[in-house]
N, C-alpha and C positions, 0 to 999 in steps of 0.2 A: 767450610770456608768462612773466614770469618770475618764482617761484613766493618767496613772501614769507617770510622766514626766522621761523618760531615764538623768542623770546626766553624762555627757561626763566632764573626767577630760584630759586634756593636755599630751599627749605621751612624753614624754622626750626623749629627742636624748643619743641614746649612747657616750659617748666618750672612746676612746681606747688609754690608757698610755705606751707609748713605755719605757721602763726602760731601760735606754740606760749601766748606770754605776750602780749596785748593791752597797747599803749602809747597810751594818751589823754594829750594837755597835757603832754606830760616826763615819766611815769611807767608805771610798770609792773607790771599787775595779773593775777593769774591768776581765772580765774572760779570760777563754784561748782562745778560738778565735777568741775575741777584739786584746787583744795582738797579736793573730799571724797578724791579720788583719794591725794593727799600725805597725807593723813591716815590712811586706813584701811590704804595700806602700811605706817606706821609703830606704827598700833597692831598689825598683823598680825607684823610683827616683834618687837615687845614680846612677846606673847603665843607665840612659837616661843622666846623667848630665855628668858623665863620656864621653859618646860617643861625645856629644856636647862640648867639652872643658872647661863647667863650673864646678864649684867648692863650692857653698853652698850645694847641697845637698849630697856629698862627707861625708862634716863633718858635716852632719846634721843627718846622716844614723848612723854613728860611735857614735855621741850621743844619738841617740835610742839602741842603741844593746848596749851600756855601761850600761844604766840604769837600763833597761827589763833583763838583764844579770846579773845584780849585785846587785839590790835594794837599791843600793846607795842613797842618797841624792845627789840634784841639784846641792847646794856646794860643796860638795864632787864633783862630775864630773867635774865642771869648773873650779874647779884647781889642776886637776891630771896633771902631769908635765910630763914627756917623762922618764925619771927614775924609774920615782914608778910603771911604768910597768914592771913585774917579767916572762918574756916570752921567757927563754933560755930553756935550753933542763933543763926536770924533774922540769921546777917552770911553773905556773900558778896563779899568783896573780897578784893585785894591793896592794900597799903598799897607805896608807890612811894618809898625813900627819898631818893633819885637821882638822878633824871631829867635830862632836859637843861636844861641851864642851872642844874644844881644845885638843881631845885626839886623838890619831893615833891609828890603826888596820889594819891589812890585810886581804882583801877579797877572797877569791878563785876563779878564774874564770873557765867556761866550755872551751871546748877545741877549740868550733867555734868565741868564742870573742878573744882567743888567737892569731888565726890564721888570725881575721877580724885587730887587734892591728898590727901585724906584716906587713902586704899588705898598713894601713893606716898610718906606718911610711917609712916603704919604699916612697910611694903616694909622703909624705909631703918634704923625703929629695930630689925625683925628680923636685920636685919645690919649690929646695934651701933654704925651709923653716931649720931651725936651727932645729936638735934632742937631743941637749945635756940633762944631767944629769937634769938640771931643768928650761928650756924652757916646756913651758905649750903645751898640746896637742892639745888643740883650739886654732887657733887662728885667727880672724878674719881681714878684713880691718882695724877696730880701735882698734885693739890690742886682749890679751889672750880676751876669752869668761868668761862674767859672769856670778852668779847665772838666770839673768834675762834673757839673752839668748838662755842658756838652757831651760828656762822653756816657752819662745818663742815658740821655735823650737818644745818643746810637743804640745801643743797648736795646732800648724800649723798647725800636722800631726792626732791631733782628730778630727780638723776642717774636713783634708779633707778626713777623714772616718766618721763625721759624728756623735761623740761621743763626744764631747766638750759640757761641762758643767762649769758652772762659781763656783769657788770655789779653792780647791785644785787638778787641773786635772795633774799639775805632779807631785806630791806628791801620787795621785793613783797609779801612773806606780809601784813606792816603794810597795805601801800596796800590789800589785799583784803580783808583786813578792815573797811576804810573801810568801800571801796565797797559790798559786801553791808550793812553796817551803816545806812549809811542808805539806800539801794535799799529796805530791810523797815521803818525807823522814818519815816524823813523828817525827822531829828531832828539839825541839826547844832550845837545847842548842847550835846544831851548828845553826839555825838561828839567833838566839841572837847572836853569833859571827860576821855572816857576816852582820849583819846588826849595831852592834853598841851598844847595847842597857845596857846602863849601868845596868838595872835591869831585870830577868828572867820575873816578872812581867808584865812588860812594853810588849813579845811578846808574854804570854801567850794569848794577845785576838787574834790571830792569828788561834791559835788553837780553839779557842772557835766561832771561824768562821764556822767549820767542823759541827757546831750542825744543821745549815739551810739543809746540806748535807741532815743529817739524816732525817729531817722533808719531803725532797725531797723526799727521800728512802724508808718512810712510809706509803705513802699518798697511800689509796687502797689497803693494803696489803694483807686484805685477802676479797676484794671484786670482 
């Protein structure tokens, strides 16, 4: 009898994909506690730079919390000017002179970037730096900060959490703000406000983010 040859095929190794940045519909968003995560390195680095007498991540903290706060665009940040911040008693904005498509709007701010605004012009006029009407809020060694500097400075701070991807990674910080924004309001006519968006259209896939939610919500429901 003639004994039947066992066929051994090759075990294939697992590989395990860390999804660092969630991509829904063409974009790219980080969650909420990436964001807290990007955030609280960079104020943690402010606050060591502080005690040390330097001064990059100072203004490198103030442009995370502008962004992550506002969903601004890059341009839009690097050339907010010291005026078009609205931070007296009973106002809370930025005034947007800018924007795309050359149109201006005002943003609403939370009441901790208000108070972050206020400690970071103080900061600036204790080191003689100029606050006027429209002197720019960055300003670096070689002058105001540009779109490229900003988006440096994103860069830096997913590098060193870890989450840096090549593509549009500060352009994400934007789309997360969306999403958490109306995830907590349900509100996409005031996102559409503070974001810019010439057409309702345009941040309706914002909402339509919310459907993975569900898919979340469903899995096993009645198993």
């Amino acid at each position: 009898m003639k004994q039947q040859k066992v066929i051994k095929f090759p075990q294939q190794k697992k590989t395990v994909k860390i999804r660092r940045i969630k991509n829904i519909d063409g974009f790219k968003y980080f969650n909420e506690s990436q964001i807290k995560l990007i955030r609280r390195t960079a104020k943690d680095q402010a606050v060591l730079d502080k005690t040390k007498g330097n001064v990059t991540a100072i203004r490198e903290w103030m442009a995370i919390d502008l962004i992550t706060s506002t969903g601004m665009r890059v341009a839009e940040a690097s050339n907010i000017r010291c005026g078009d911040i609205k931070a007296g008693y009973s106002e809370s904005a930025i005034f947007i002179r800018d924007g795309k498509g050359s149109k201006s709007r005002t943003v609403q701010i939370p009441d901790s970037l208000k108070k972050h605004f206020k400690s970071f012009l103080r900061w600036k006029a204790g080191r003689n730096e100029s606050i006027d009407h429209n002197d720019h809020l960055f300003i670096g060694q070689r002058g105001p900060w540009t779109s490229q500097a900003v988006q440096q400075t994103v860069k830096k701070y997913l590098r060193q959490v870890n989450l840096y991807e090549s593509g549009k990674s500060a352009h994400a910080l934007r789309h997360s703000y969306a999403v958490q924004f109306y995830r907590q309001a349900k509100d996409l006519r005031g996102l559409q406000k503070q974001l810019g968006h010439a057409s309702i259209q345009t941040t309706q896939i914002y909402a339509d983010v919310l459907d993975s939610d569900i898919q979340d919500q469903i899995k096993g429901l009645w198993n």
